[in-house]
N, C-alpha and C positions, 0 to 999 in steps of 0.2 A: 703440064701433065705430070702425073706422079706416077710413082710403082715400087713396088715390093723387091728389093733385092733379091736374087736367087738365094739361100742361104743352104750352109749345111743341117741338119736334123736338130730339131728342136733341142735346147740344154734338158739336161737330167735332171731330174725331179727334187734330187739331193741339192741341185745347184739353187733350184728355184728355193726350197726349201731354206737353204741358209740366209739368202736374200733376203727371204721375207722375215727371215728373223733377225738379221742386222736390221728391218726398217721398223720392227717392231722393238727394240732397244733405243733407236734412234728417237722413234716417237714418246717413249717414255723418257726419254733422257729431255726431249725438248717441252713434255708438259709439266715436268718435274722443276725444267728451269720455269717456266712461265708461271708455275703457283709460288716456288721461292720467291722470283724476280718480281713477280706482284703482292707480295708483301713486303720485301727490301725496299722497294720502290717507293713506298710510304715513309722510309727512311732517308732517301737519297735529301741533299741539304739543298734549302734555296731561300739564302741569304743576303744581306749585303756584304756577310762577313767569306765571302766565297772568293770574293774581288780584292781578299787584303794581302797584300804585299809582307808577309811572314817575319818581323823580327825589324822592320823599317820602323823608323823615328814615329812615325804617324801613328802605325799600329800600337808603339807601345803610350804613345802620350794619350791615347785613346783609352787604353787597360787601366792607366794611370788613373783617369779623369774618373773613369767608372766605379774603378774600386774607391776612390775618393767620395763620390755622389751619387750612385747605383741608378746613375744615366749612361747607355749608352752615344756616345756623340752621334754614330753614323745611323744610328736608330730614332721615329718620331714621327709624329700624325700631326697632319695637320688638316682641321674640319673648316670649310671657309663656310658662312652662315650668312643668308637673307634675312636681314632686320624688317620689322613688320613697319616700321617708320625709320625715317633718318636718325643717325644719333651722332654722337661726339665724346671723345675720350671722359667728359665727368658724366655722361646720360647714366643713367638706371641701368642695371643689365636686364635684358629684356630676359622672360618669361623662357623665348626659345633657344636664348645663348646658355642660360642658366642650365637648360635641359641637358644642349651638350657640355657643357664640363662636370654637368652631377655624370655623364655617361661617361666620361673618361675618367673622373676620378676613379668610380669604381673598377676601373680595371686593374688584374695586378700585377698588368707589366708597368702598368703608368707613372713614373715615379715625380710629376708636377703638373701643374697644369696652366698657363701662360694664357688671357686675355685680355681686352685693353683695359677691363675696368683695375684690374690689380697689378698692372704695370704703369696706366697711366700714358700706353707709348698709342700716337697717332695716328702713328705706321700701320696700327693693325687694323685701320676703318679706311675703305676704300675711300676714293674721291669724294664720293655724291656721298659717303655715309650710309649707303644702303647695303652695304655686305661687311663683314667682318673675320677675322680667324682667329681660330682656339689653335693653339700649338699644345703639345702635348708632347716633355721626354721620357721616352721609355730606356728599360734597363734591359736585363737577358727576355729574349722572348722568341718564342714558335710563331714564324710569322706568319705563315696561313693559318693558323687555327685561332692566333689574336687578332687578327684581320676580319678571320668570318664570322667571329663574334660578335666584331665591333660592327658592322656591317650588320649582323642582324638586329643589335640594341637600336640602332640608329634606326632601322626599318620600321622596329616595332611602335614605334615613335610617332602619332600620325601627326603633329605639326610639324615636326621635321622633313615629311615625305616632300620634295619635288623643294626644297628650300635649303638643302645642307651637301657641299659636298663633302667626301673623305678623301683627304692625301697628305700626301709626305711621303719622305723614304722609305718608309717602312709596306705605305702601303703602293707606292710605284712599285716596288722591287714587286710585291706578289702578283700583282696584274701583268707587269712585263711578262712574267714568267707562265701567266692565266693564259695571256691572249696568245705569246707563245706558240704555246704546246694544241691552244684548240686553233691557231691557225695552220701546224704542221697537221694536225689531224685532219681540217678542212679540204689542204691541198691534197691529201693522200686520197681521201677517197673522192676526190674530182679528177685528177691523175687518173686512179683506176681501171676504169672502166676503158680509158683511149689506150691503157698501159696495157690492159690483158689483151684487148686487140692487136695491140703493137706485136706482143710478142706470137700472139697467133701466126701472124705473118711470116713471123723472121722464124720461128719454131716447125712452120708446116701443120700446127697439129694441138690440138684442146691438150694432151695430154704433156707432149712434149712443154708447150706454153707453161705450164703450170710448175713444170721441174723448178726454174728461178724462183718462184712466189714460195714455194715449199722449204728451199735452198735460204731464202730472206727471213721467213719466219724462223726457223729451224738454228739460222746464227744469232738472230734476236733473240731467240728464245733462253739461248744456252750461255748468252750474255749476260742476260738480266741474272738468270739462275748464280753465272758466276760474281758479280756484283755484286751478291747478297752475300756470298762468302766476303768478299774483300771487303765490306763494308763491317767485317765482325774486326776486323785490323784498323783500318784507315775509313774516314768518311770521304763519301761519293757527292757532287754536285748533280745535282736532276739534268743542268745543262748537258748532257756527256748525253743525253737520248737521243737528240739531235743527230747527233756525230754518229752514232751507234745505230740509226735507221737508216742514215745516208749511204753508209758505210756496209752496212748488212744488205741491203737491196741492190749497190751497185756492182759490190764483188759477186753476190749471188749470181746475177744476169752474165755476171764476165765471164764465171768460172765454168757455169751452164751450158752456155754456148759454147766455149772451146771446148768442153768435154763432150758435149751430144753432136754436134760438127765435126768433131774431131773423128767418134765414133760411125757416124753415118759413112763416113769417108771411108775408113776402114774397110765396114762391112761389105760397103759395096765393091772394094778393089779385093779383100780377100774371099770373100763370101762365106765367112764363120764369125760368128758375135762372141764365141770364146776366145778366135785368135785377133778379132777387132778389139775386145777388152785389153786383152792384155797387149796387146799394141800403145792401148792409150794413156794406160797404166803409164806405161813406158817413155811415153813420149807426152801429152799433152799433159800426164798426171805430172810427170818430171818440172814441166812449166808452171802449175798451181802450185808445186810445194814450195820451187824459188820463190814465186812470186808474194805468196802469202806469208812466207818469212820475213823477206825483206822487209814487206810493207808491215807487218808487228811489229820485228824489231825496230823501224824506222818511228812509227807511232807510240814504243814505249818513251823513247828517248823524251819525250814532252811532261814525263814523269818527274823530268830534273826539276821544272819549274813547283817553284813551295808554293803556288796560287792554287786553291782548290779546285777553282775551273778547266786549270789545265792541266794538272795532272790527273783529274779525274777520265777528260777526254783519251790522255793517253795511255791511262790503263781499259778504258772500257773501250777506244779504237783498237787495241793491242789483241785485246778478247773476239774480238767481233773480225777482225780477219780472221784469226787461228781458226776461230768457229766456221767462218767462209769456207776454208781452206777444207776444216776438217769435214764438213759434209758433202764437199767436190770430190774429194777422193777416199773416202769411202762409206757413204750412203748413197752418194750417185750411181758409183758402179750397181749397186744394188735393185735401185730403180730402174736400172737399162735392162739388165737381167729380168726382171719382173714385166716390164714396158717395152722391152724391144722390139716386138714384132710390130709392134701397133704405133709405135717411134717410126720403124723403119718405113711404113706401110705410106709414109707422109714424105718421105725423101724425095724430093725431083730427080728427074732424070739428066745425069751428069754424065758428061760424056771426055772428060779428062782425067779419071783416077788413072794413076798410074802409080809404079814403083819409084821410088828416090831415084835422081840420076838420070830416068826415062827422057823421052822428048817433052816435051808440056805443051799441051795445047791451049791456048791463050784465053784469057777471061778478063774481064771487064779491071780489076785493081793490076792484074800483069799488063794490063798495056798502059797504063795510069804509069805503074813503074817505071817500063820501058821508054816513055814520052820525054820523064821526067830523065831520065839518067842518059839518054841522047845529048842532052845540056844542062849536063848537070850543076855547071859554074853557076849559072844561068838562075837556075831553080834555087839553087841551095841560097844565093845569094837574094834571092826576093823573098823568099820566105823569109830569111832574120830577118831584113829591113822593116818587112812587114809587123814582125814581133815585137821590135825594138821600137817601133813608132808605135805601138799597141803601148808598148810597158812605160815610155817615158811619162806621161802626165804622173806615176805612181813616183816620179822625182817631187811631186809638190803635193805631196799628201801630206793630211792631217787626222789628226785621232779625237775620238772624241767616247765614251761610255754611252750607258744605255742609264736613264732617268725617266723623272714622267713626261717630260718634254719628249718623248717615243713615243707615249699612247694615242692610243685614236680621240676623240672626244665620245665617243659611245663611254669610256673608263673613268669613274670619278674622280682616281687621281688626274688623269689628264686632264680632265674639265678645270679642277680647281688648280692646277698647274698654270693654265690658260689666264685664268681668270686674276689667278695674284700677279702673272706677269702682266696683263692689261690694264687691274683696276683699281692696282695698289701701288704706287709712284713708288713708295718710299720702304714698303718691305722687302726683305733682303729675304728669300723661301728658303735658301741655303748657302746660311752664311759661313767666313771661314770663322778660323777660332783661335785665337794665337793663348798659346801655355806656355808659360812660364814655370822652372823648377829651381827657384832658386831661395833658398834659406834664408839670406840677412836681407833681400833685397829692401829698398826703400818705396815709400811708395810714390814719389819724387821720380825716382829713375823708372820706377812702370808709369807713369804718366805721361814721362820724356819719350818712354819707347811708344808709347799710344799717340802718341802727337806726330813721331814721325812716320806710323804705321798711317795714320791718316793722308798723309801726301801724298801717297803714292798712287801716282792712276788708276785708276778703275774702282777706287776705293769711296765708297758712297759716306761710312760713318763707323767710326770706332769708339765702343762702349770703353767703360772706365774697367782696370782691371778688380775682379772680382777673389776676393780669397776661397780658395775651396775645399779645400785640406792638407794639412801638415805646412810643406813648403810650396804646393801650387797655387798657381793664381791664373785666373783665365777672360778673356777679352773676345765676346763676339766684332766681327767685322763682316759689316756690309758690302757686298760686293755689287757693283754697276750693270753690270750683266750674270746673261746666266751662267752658272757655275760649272759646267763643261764646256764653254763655248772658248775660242782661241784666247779672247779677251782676257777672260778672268782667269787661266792658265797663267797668260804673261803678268795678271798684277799676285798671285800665287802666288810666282817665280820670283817677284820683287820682295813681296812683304819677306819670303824665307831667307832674301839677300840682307835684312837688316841684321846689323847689330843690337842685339837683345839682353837684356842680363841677364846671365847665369846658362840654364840651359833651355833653349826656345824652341817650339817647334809649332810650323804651320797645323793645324790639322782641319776636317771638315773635309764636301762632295770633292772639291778641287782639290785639296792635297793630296787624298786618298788615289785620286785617279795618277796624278804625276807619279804619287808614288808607285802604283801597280806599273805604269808603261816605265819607269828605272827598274825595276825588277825585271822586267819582261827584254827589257835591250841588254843590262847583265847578263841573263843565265843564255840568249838566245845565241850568241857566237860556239859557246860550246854543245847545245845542242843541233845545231846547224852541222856544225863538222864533225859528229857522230852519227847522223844523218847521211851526209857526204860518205864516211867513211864505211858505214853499214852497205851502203848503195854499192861502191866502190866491190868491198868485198866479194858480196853475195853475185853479185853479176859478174866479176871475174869468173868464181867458181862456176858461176853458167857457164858463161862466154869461153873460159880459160884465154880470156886476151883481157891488155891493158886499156886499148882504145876505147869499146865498144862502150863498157862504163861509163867513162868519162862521155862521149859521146852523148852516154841517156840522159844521164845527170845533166848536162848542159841544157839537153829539150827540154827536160822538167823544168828548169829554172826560167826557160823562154815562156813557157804555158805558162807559167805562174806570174812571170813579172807583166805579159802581156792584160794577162786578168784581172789583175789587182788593179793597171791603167786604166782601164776600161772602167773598172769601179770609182774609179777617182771619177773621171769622167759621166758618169753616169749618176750618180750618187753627191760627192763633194762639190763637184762645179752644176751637178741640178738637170744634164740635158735631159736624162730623162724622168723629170718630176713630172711632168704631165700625162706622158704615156703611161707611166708605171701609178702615178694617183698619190706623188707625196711635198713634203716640204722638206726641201733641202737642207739638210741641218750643219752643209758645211765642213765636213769631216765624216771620216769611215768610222764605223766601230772598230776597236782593235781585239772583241771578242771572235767577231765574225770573220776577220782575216784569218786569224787562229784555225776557226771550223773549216775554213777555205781552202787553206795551205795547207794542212793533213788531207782533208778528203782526196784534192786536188793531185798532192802528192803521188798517196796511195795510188791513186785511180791512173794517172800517168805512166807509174811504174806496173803499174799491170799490164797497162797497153803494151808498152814496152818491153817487157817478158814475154809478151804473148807475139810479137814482131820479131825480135831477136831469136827469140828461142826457134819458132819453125823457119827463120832463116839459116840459126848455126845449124839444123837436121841436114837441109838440104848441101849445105858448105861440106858438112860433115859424109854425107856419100859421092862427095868430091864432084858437087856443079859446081862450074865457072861463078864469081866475084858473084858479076851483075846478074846473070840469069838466078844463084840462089838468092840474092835479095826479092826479084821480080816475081818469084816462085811463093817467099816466104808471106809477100806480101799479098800476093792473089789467097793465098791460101788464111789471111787470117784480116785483111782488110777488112772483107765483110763482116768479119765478126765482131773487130772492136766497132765498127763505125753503127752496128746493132747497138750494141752494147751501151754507148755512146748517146745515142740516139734516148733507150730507153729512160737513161738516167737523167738525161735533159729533159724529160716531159716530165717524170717522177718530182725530179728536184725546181726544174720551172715553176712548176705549179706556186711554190712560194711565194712568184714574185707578186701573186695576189693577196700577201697578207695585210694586215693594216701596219705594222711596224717592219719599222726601214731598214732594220738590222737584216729580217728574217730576210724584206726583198732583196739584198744586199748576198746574201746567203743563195738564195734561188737563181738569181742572174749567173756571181758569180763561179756556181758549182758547172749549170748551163754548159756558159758561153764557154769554160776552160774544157768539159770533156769533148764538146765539139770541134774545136781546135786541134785540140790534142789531135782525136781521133783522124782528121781531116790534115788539115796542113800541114803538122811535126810527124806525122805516120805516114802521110798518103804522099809528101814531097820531099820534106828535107830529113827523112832516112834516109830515101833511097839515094838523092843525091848524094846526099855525104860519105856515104858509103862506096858509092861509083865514085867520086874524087879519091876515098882513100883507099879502095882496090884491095890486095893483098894484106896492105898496112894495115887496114882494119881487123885482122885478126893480129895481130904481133901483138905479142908479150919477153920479157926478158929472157934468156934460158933458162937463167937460175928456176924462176917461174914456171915454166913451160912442165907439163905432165904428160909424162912418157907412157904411162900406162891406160887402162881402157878407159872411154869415156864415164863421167859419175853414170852411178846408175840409177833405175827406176826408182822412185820413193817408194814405192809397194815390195819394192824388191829388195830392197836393203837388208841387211843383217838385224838390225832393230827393228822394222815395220812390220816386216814378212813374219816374224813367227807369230809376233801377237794377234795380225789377221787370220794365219792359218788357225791360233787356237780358238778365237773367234766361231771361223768356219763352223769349225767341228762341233761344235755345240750346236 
């Protein structure tokens, strides 16, 4: 049963008035970003060149090779072709192979074009003779727009139709990137419809419901819009969308709820929505401003990384809280003001508001509390157990990239991925490359280093070195397996252990990837402990204690190391390849970790602000230890484990995609915010907190602030006058 709070007299017309004119700036502010951000977006990059490790050996023997031969190495198509009869390396070129290489030569990224009649090589007619492939190296090139061309030539083609497929790296990278974005799009709106319901629920109310969805657009919006600025400086990876809808949709819902929750609460214990506002201003707005700093600041910090994919992610995560932030505190207020009565009209009937300090009458997460902090040793201690046997299989993880060996078979690349690894023994689909820079070298001593590049395991066949320009000289080599698999990693890791003359460098799929996951373990200690130290800080200044910190940071790292196990698990050792519908590929991606551990992060430490925080309130008008943890916790349990909830069916939805990465992505976002929200919030706070009693607030003297507590973020000397001139307009 619901009812209408008693309230004081309707707000003044002036109030409504301003209201509606901040929501009228807000809406132009976010369709202003949606028309920029949709044409910037047309710009955002999605390359292979997104994945290079900036200034490494690989990258530059690569520039080298380029500027030498106006081939990119990590660039190139490959068309595998149905012969209308069997052939053999001297046969005729048939009529339909002849088609596709007149269709690639004319292209003008194309810069050669490789088939068996004008190599003479075996390798490139399957077993039976019935298929064959055209390789084709390309130089600088826009790879969807030389993709969909090529694709269309290819179409218009009618003996080619249902007889050719197109792949290679050039054209795996744009299909990963295809299927994607149209399987984020799929899950989103199959999500939907259970999601509006969801929040129906947990909201009371069509209207109320709708605040988060508004909230989600609203920081997407203003994202996109600012991404087409920062794109006029630096360029952006498309990948960072991902990150920036996960991310925009589940701060929206967090910051929602704690502010319309927060507010109903209010209202009904003061019974005025002008002194409920500025209550929440006060207090839950206080919680959004920590919250949504830390979590930017903590998300820029991924900017350190030179890889385009991830510093793109943590400039466009960095945006996309602030943006969160910025419409929870002040476009929200605006909407309650305009929305209130008909927000309130939806309120159940709650029979515990009271003032700070009061007695509390007990609700369903306070006895949860209480249960737990009776034995707390108890608790605290099965819950790590619990996480720590979650996190340990992520001790035997493996990494692996994303290729066409990801696609579904509905993807041409995927098919003819398929098919050269099945019906072609002897071709190598992406072979390494060894280069050579050496001036006087002999060609004696490159023979000797080919002979003994050949030894090495996993090593199928090593061509003669080839002269390419000035002082380079270059040597494909075939590798045994596929070329992100562990295998051909470790014969990688040998060939680059040779002694080479002059100066050598791997390059090719396999080098390129080692060399991105060295990049990524380099710069990742110091971004880690800027992260730590962001954390550290910002939640002192909440908390103004040393422990509590430390304390959240430690749960973030359990949720996290717990999740990533479970992906090992799930994903690397296979268990669940059949429920989930894939092939095991043996290793995690380590772009997806990435998307993981920021969402993850983020979303954790929200939780965590949002628990800490209405438990320092209650500490703070001086309730005992454990009754203000039990308090803080009743009072916002339900809102993260909403919240929580939400974002696992939103981001679940993924794990129906056809690439492993993406399910990978939807599991692990899932299963971490429900944990979170459940077992590190609903047990081992309150635990930990009832073992360290008192101690859980200490901090040093030196540290210690004698004066009033921070205050409102609306109320600040910086916020307050810009809202008031705002107002007044």
């Amino acid at each position: 049963m619901s009812h209408s709070p008693s309230l004081s007299p309707a707000p003044v017309t002036d109030q409504r008035r301003r209201a509606r004119f901040i929501l009228w700036v807000a809406g132009v502010v976010a369709f202003l970003g949606l028309v920029g951000g949709g044409i910037a977006s047309a710009h955002l990059t999605s390359s292979l060149s997104d994945y290079d490790a900036p200034g490494s050996a690989v990258v530059l023997a690569q520039h080298q090779l380029q500027q030498a031969t106006g081939a990119n190495p990590e660039e190139g198509y490959e068309v595998v072709v149905r012969t209308p009869a069997p052939i053999t390396e001297s046969s005729p070129v048939p009529e339909r192979i002849a088609t596709v290489v007149a269709l690639l030569r004319a292209r003008p990224e194309v810069r050669g074009v490789l088939d068996y009649a004008n190599t003479g090589d075996r390798s490139m007619i399957s077993g039976n003779g019935t298929l064959t492939v055209v390789v084709a190296t390309v130089g600088t090139v826009n790879e969807q727009k030389a993709v969909t061309a090529l694709q269309r030539a290819i179409a218009a083609q009618p003996s080619l139709k249902g007889n050719t497929w197109l792949g290679g790296p050039t054209v795996a990278d744009v299909q990963i990137a295809s299927v994607s974005s149209k399987d984020l799009g799929h899950a989103e709106l199959l999500a939907l419809p259970f999601l509006i319901l969801l929040l129906f629920f947990i909201f009371r109310g069509l209207r109320a419901a709708s605040i988060p969805l508004i909230g989600a657009v609203f920081a997407i919006a203003v994202t996109l819009g600012v991404m087409g600025l920062v794109m006029v400086v630096v360029p952006l990876s498309v990948f960072a969308l991902n990150l920036v809808i996960a991310l925009g949709l589940g701060l929206a819902v967090d910051f929602s709820l704690l502010i319309v929750s927060r507010f109903r609460e209010e209202v009904a214990r003061q019974g005025s929505m002008d002194r409920a506002l500025a209550t929440v201003r006060r207090t839950a707005g206080h919680t959004v401003l920590f919250s949504s700093i830390t979590i930017a600041a903590a998300m820029a910090t991924l900017a350190i990384f030179p890889e385009r994919f991830v510093y793109s992610m943590g400039i466009a995560g960095a945006i996309v809280v602030l943006a969160a932030g910025a419409f929870a505190l002040l476009v929200l207020p605006s909407l309650l003001v305009v929305w209130g009565e008909r927000i309130l009209a939806r309120t159940p009937t709650v029979g515990h508001h009271r003032e700070a300090g009061q007695e509390h009458t007990t609700g369903r997460w306070y006895r949860v509390a209480s249960a737990v902090m009776r034995r707390p040793a108890v608790w605290a201690t099965a819950a790590v157990v619990v996480l720590v046997l979650l996190a340990t299989p992520f001790l035997h993880v493996s990494f692996t990239g994303g290729d066409a060996s990801a696609l579904p078979p509905s993807s041409s690349a995927g098919t003819a991925y398929k098919v050269v690894q099945t019906q072609f023994a002897d071709f190598s689909e992406a072979p390494a490359g060894l280069v050579v820079d050496a001036p006087h070298v002999t060609e004696a001593r490159l023979a000797q280093y080919a002979a003994a590049a050949a030894e090495v395991p996993g090593v199928k066949a090593v061509s003669a070195f080839e002269h390419v320009g000035r002082s380079l000289w270059e040597s494909n080599v075939a590798l045994a397996s596929a070329p992100l698999s562990p295998t051909a990693q470790r014969t990688v890791k040998a060939l680059q252990a040779l002694d080479g003359p002059g100066q050598t460098t791997v390059i090719g799929q396999t080098a390129s990837f080692l060399s991105l996951q060295t990049s990524l373990r380099s710069h990742l200690p110091l971004v880690l402990g800027l992260i730590v130290l962001i954390g550290l800080v910002m939640l002192f200044v909440m908390t103004r204690s040393i422990v509590l910190p430390v304390m959240a940071l430690v749960m973030n790292t359990l949720t996290i190391g717990a999740t990533f196990g479970v992906l090992v698990v799930a994903f690397q050792w296979g268990h669940l390849a059949h429920l989930l519908g894939f092939t095991s590929p043996g290793a995690l991606q380590s772009t997806s970790l990435i998307i993981i551990l920021a969402v993850v992060f983020g979303l954790s430490t929200d939780y965590g602000v949002f628990l800490l925080g209405r438990i320092k309130e209650e500490h703070d008008a001086g309730v005992a230890p454990g009754e203000s943890v039990a308090v803080g916790l009743d009072r916002t349990g339900g809102i993260v484990t909403a919240a929580a909830c939400c974002l696992a069916l939103a981001i679940g939805a993924l794990m129906l995609s056809e690439l492993v990465f993406v399910k990978e992505l939807g599991l692990g976002v899932a299963f971490a915010v429900i944990i979170d929200a459940t077992l590190v919030r609903g047990v081992l706070v309150p635990a930990v907190m009832k073992l360290m009693g008192t101690g859980a607030w200490w901090s040093p003297t030196s540290l210690r602030v004698r004066h009033a507590p921070v205050p409102s973020p609306i109320s600040t000397p910086v916020v307050a006058p810009v809202l008031q001139k705002v107002e007044a307009r």
